[in-house]
N, C-alpha and C positions, 0 to 999 in steps of 0.2 A: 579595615585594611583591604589591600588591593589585592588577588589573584595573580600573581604573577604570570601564570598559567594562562588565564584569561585577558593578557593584555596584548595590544595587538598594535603595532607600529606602522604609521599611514603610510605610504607608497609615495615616494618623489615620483612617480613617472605612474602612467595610466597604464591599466591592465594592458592593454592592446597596443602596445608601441614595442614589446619586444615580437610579436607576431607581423605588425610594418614594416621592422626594420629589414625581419627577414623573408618578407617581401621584397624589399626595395634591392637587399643585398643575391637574391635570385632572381630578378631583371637585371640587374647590372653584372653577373656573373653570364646572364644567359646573350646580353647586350656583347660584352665582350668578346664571348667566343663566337659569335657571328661575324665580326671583324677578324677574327684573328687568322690567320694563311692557314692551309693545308699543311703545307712543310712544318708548322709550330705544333700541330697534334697530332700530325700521324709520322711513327719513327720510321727512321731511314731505313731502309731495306738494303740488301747487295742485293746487284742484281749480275750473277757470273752469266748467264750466257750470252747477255749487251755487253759485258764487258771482251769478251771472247770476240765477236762476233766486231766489236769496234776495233780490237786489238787487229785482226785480220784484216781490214779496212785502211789502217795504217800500215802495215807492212807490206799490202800490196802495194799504195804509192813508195813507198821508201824502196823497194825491190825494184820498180820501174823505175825508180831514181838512180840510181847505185847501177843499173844495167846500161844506162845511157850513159853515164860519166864512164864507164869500163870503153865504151865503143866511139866517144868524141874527144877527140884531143884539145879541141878550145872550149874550156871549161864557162868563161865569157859568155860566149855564142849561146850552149846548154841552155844556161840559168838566168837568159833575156826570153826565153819563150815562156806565155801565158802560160799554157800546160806543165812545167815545171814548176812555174809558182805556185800556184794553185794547189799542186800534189803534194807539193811540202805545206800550204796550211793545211791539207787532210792529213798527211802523216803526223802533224804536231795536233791538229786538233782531236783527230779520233783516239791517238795515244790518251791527251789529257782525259777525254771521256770515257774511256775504256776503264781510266784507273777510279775517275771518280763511280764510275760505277760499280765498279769492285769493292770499293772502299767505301761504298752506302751515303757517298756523298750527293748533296744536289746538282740537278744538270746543267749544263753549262747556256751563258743566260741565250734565246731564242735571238737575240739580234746579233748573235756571233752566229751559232750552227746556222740559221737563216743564209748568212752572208756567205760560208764555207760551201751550203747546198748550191746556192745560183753560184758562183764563181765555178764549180767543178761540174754541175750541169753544162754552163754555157762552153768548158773545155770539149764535154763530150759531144755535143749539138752541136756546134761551129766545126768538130773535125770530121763525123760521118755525112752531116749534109752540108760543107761548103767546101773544107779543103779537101776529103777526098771524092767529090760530086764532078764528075767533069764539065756537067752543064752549069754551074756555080760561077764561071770565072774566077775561080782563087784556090782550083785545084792546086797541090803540091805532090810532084813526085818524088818516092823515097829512091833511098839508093840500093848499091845491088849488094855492098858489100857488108859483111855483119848483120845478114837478111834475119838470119834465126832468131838472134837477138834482141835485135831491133824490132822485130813484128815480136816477140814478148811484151816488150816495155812497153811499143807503145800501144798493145790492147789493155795492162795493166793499167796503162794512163791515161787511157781516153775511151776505155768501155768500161774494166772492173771498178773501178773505184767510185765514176757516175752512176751506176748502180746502186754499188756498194752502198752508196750516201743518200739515195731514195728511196731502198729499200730499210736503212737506220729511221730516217725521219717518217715514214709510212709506217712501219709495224713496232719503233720498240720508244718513240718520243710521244707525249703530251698533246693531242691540237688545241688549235685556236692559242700559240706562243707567238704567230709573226702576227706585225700591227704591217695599218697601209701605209705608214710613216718608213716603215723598214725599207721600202722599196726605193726610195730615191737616194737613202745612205747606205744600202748595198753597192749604188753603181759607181760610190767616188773612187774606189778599185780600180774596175777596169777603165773609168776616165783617166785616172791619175796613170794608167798603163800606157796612156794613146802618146803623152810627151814625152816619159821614158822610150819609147820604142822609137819614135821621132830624133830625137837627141844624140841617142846612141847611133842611130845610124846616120846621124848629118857626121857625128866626129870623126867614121868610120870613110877608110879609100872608096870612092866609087871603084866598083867590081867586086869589092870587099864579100865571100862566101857569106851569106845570112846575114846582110850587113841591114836589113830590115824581116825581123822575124817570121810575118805571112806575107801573102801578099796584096792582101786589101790594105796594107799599108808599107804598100813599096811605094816611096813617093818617085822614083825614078820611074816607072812606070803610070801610074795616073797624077803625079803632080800635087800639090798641095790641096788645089781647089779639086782632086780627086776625094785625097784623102778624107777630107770635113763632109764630102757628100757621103760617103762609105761609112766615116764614123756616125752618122746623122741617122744612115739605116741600122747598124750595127747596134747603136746605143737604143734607139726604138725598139728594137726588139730583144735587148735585153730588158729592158725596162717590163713590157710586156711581159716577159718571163717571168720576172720577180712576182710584179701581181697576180701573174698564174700561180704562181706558187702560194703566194698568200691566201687569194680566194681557196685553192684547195685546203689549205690548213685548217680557215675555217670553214668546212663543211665537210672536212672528212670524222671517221667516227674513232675513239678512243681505242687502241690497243689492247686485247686481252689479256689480263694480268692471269699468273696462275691463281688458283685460292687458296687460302688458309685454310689449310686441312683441321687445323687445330681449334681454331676459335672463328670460325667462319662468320661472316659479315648477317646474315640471316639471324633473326628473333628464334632462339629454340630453350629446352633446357640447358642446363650447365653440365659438362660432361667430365 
C-alpha cells in the first residue's frame, strides 16, 4: 500500500514562476506609476488663502467696472475699451479660480491664466508708458469731472489688478505651465480687437465722443496706412511680452508650499 501521507502531487508550473510573475507584476506596477500625473496621486488640497487672495483680485476689477458704468452714460463707448474687457476676463477668471481653489479643485489649464496674464499686463503697460506718457504720442487726457472716482477705477484697472495677476502667477501658481506655442494663440485677442475697434468707429458720426477708443488707432488722425504701421509695432511688442513671460515661467523657481505638520514629506519614524 501507498502512504497517503507520503504522496506527493507534481507541480503544473515550476517552482519559480510564482516569484517572476511577481516580479513582472512589480515592474509594471512601478512602470505605471512613473507615467501616471501628479494630480492621480497626490489628493487635492484647498488651498484658502489663493483662494482669498484671487477672490480680491476679481473684485477689484468688478469695483473698477461697476465705478465706471456709475460715471459714463454711454455704456457702448465703456465696454469698446481694451481695459474693460480684459478686467471682466480677470473678474470672471480669478472668480472661477478662487472657487476652484477653495473647493481643492485643479488649476485652471496654463493656456487660459497665460492668456488672462498678458492681456491684463499689456492693459497696464500700454496705459502708464504710452497713454499716459506725453512723450509717447498717444497720450490721453482724462477729464475733470467725476475726478475722485474716476482716478479710483481707473488705478483699480490698470495698476491693482496687473499686479494683482503677477503677483498670483509669481508666488501661488505651478512654473514651467506656459509652452512657446502659447505665444502666438494669446495675440489672436488683441488682433481680433484691432477690426472691432476699426468697424465700430467707421459706423460711428465723424466727431462721434470716443468714436475710436485710443488713439494709436484713430484712423482719422494717422489714416489707415497709419494704423497697420502702429499695429505692426504694437503687436511686436506684445508678442515679445508673451515670450517674456514665458521664458520667465520657465526659469523661475516653485512657490513655497506650507508643510505638513502631520506627516511630513522627510524619511523619519512614525509618529
Amino acid at each position: 500500500m501507498i502512504d497517503p501521507t507520503s504522496a506527493r502531487v507534481p507541480s503544473s508550473r515550476p517552482p519559480q514562476a510564482t516569484s517572476h510573475a511577481s516580479t513582472r507584476y512589480a515592474r509594471g506596477a512601478a512602470a505605471a506609476s512613473a507615467h501616471t500625473p501628479a494630480s492621480a496621486v497626490v489628493p487635492p488640497v484647498r488651498r484658502p488663502l489663493a483662494a482669498a487672495f484671487r477672490l480680491l483680485i476679481a473684485l477689484a476689477a468688478l469695483t473698477g467696472i461697476v465705478l465706471d458704468i456709475a460715471i459714463t452714460p454711454d455704456l457702448g463707448r465703456l465696454f469698446s475699451y481694451f481695459t474693460v474687457q480684459t478686467n471682466i476676463a480677470v473678474a470672471v477668471f480669478f472668480a472661477w479660480s478662487a472657487y476652484r481653489a477653495w473647493a481643492a479643485r485643479p488649476p485652471i489649464s496654463p493656456r487660459i491664466s497665460g492668456g488672462v496674464l498678458l492681456f491684463i499686463a499689456i492693459t497696464g503697460l500700454v496705459y502708464h508708458f504710452v497713454l499716459t506718457n506725453d512723450s509717447s504720442g498717444f497720450s490721453m487726457t482724462g477729464t475733470a469731472e467725476h475726478d475722485t472716482v474716476r482716478t479710483v477705477s481707473t488705478h483699480l484697472l490698470h495698476t491693482v489688478t496687473p499686479i494683482g495677476a503677477a503677483l498670483d502667477w509669481l508666488l501661488l501658481t505651478t512654473p514651467r505651465g506656459f509652452h512657446w506655442r502659447y505665444a502666438a494663440q494669446w495675440l489672436a485677442y488683441p488682433f481680433l480687437y484691432l477690426p472691432f475697434a476699426l468697424v465700430r468707429g467707421a459706423l460711428l458720426d465723424p466727431g462721434t465722443e470716443g468714436r475710436y477708443p485710443y488713439p494709436f488707432l484713430d484712423v482719422d488722425l494717422h489714416g489707415y496706412a497709419g494704423i497697420a504701421l502702429n499695429t505692426l509695432v504694437f503687436g511686436s511688442a506684445f508678442y515679445a511680452l508673451a515670450l517674456i513671460l514665458i521664458a520667465i515661467d520657465q526659469v523661475r523657481p516653485h512657490p513655497r508650499r506650507p508643510e505638513n505638520r502631520i506627516s511630513p514629506s522627510g524619511i523619519g519614524p512614525l509618529k
